[in-house]
N, C-alpha and C positions, 0 to 999 in steps of 0.2 A: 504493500500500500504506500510507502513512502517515496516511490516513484509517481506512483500513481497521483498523489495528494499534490506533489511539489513542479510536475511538469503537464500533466493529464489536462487538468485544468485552467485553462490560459484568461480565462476572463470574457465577459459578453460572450457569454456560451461558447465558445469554439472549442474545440476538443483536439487538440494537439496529442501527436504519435511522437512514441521515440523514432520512428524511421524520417518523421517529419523535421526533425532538429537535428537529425542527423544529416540528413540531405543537406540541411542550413551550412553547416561546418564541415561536410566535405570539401575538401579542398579543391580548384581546378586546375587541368595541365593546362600551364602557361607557356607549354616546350621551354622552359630558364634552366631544364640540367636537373630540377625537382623532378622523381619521377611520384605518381599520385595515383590512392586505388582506396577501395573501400576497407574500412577498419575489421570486417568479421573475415576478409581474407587473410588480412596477418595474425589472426587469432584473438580480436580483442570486443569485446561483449559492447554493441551500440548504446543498450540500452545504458551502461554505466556511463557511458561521454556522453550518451544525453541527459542522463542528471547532472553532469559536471556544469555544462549549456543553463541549464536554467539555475542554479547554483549563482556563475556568473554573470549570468542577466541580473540576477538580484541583490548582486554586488556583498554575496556574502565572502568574498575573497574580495579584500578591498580595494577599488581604482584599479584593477588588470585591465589591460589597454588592447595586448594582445596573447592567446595561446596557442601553440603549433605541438604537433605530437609527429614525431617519426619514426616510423616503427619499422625494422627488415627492410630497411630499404625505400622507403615509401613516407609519406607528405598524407597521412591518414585524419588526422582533424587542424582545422584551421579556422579561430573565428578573432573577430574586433570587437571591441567597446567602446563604448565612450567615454569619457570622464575627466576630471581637473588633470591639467598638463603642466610641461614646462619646455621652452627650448632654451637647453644648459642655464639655468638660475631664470630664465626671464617666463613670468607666467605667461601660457596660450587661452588663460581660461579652460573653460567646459570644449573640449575638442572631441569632436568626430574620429575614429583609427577609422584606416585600411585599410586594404594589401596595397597599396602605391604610397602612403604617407611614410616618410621618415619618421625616427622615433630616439631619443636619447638611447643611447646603449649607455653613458654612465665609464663605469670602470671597467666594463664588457671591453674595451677602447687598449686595454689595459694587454687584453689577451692577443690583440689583432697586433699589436705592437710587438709582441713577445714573438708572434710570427712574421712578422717582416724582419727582425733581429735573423729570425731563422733561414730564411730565403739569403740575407745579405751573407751568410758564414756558409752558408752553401753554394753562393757564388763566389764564394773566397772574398769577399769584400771586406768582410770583417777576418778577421786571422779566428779567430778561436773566443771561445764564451770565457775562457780561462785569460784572455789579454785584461792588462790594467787597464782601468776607466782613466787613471791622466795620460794615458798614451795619446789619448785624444784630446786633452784640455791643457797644451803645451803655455797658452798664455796664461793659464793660473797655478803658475810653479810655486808661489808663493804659498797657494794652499795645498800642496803637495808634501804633506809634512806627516814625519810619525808612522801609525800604522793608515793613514790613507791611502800611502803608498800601497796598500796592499788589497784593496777594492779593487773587485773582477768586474768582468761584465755577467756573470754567472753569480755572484751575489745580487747585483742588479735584479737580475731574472730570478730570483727567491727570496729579494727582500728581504737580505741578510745582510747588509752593508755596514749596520753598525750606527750608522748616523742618528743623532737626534733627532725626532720627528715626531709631531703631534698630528694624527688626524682621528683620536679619539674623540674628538669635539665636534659638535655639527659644521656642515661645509658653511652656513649662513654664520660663523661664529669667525670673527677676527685674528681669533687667536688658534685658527686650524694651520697648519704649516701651508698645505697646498695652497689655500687662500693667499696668504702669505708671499709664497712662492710664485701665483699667479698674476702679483700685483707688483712683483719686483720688477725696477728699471733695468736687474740683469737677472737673468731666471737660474743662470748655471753660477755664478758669482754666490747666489742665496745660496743652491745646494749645497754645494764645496764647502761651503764656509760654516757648514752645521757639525757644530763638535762630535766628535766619536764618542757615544757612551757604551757601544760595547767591541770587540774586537771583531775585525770584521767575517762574517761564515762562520758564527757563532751562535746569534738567535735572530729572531725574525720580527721586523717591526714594518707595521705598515708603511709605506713610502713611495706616494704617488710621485714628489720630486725625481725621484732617485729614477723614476719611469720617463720623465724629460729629458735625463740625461741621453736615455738610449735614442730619443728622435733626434739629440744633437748628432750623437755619433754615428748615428744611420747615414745622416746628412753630410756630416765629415768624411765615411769613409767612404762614401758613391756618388758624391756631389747632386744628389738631390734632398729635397726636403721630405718628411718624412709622408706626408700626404699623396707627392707625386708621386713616390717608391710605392708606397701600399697601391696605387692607381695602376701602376703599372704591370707590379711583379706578382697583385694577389688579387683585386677587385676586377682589374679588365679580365684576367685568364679564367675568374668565379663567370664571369657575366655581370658584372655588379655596375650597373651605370649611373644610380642614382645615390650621392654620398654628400651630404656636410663636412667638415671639418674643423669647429672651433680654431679659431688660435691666438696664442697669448696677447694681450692687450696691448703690450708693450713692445714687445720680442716681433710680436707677430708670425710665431714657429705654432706648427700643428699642437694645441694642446692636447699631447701625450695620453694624461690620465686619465681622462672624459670629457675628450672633448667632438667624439665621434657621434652622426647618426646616420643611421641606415635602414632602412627599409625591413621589417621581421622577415621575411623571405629573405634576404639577401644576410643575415644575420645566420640564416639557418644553414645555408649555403657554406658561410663558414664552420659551422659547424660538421656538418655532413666530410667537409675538409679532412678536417680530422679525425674523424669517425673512418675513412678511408684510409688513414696511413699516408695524407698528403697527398694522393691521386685525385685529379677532377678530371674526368672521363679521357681519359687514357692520358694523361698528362702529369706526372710527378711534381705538383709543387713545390714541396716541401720533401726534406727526407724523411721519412718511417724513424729514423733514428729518433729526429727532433719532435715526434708526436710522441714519443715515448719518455725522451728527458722531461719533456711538457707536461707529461701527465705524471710524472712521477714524485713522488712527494719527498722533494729536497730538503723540506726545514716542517718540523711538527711544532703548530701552537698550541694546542690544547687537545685533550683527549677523543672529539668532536671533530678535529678540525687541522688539516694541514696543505702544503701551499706549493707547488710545481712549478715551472715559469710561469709566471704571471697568472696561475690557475688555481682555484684553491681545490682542497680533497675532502669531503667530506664524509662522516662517518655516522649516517644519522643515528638515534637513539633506537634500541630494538624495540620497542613498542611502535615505531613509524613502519615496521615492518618495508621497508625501502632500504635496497641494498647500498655498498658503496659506492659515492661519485666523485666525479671531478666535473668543477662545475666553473664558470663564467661568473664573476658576479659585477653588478651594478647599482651604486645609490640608486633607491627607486622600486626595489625589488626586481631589477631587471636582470634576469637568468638563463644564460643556457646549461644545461644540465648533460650531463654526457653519462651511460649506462651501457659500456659497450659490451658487456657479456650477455645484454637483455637485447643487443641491437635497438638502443634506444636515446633519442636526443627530443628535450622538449626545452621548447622556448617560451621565457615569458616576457610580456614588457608592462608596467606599470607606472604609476608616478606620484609613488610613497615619497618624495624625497626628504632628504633630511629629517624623515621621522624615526623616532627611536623604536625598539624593536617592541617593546609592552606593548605601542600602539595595534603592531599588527597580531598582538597574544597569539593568537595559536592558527591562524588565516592566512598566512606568507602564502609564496608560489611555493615551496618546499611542501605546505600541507596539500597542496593539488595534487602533489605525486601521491602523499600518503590516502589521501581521501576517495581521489578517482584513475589515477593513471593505471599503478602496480594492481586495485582492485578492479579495472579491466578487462588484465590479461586472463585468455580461457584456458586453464588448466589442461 
């Protein structure tokens, strides 16, 4: 009956099917390299994604904007919302989603960076994840001091550097580093110059600066900037033709840590990436090797939770009955979630921003997996 009560019933008599709402969120081939088919072929129960559907029509999973399920191979539910927006800090108001609207990825910006790092060390452009980060920053010898000296480009990529950095603080708060950072008349001057409080490849603290540094060096070692690189060597080769890219106020450099948006299909696409071991239809982007360093969990923060390039790991609680991931994350609730023993990648986009986590108690996109995704699958 609890299908029956929460979807059956749509209001001014109409009598809505689960195949009815399922139709809604099927997704369509667009021929973009998605390939698309109905959910009960890759074994997954309609009626459960049709209660997810009316679930998020009624906004009991708060402001999700968008959700994509892929499952074996396949682009199986796909729907939009409406709801309070942002683009990067500036309110949109009440906004309409799409499948053609851009959308904040957030710190999702964070992971696409960590692969264009990868692409450049695979074209030999960069020497090795193991080179020093002042190899590249020769005019701040000055802060070249101590154990700085000993900052990789591979603690970069596990935010493990060492440096002082706050972004425990909300991103509207002054006193957040990134902020900070983003407001600096030099963006690489500010990082550099933030004291060591632990040895570097030691422990792990958050550090969207320290994610700047890599679109400087991208820039440095290929003579493009890090927008044109990703356009070139990851977004044009995905299909990917519609993209924003923030950049610093000042600097006027791609902002690095969230300052990307993209379209959810073309978010997913990335994802699918990797999901492939770097292949997008017969085309090795990226090396197998680098999906694997990527996904692997370089630095443990907490018993919950640890952190890959630019990817976090997550370990949900056993009562979420939801296996382990490595997941995308973005202020906002914005998530790709990656499930590759389940063949499984789901997208979310939202616009929680800067709200603290009580707000969304026990509603995230995390609880979509536990609530409707895994209880889906047909046995």
């Amino acid at each position: 009956m609890k299908l029956l009560n929460i979807l059956f019933f749509c209001g001014l008599g109409l009598v809505c099917s689960a195949q009815t709402i399922q139709n809604e969120t099927r997704p369509v081939d667009l021929q973009d390299g998605i390939k698309t088919t109905n959910p009960a072929s890759v074994g997954i129960n309609i009626a459960v994604l049709a209660e997810l559907t009316g679930k998020l029509k009624s906004d009991y999973y708060t402001n999700i904007h968008s959700v994509l399920i892929y499952k074996n191979g396949y682009l199986i539910y796909e729907t939009y919302l409406p709801g309070k927006d942002e683009n990067w800090g500036t309110s949109t108001g009440f906004t309409q989603h799409s499948i053609g609207d851009l959308h904040d990825m957030r710190s999702i910006t964070k992971s696409i960076v960590s692969a264009c790092v990868g692409i450049a060390v695979s074209r030999h452009e960069i020497k090795s994840v193991d080179q020093k980060v002042f190899d590249y920053f020769k005019e701040y010898a000055a802060l070249d001091t101590g154990l700085k000296k000993d900052i990789t480009i591979r603690q970069v990529l596990s935010m493990t550097t060492g440096f002082k950095w706050n972004e425990d603080v909300p991103y509207d708060n002054p006193e957040n580093s990134e902020i900070q950072m983003t407001k600096a008349a030099d963006p690489v001057q500010y990082i550099l110059s933030q004291p060591l409080i632990t040895k570097p490849g030691t422990k792990w603290n958050y550090n969207g600066g320290a994610v700047q540094l890599l679109a400087y060096i991208i820039e440095k070692a290929t003579g493009k900037p890090l927008d044109e690189y990703a356009n070139e060597h990851l977004f044009t080769p995905l299909g990917i033709k519609s993209f924003f890219w923030h950049k610093l106020p000042n600097a006027k450099e791609p902002e690095a840590a969230s300052g990307l948006r993209l379209r959810s299909r073309d978010a997913l696409k990335f994802a699918i990436l990797y999901q492939q071991n770097g292949n997008w239809q017969g085309k090795q982007l990226l090396p197998e090797i680098w999906i694997q360093q990527s996904f692997f969990k370089s630095a443990a923060i907490s018993p919950d939770l640890g952190y890959g390039f630019l990817f976090w790991k997550l370990y949900p609680p056993a009562a979420y009955n939801v296996p382990d991931l490595t997941v995308a994350v973005g202020n906002g609730d914005e998530r790709l979630f990656f499930d590759n023993k389940n063949k499984l990648i789901v997208l979310v986009t939202a616009g929680n921003y800067n709200l603290p986590s009580k707000f969304f108690g026990d509603k995230n996109s995390t609880a979509i997996l536990r609530d409707f995704v895994y209880p889906s699958f047909v046995n």
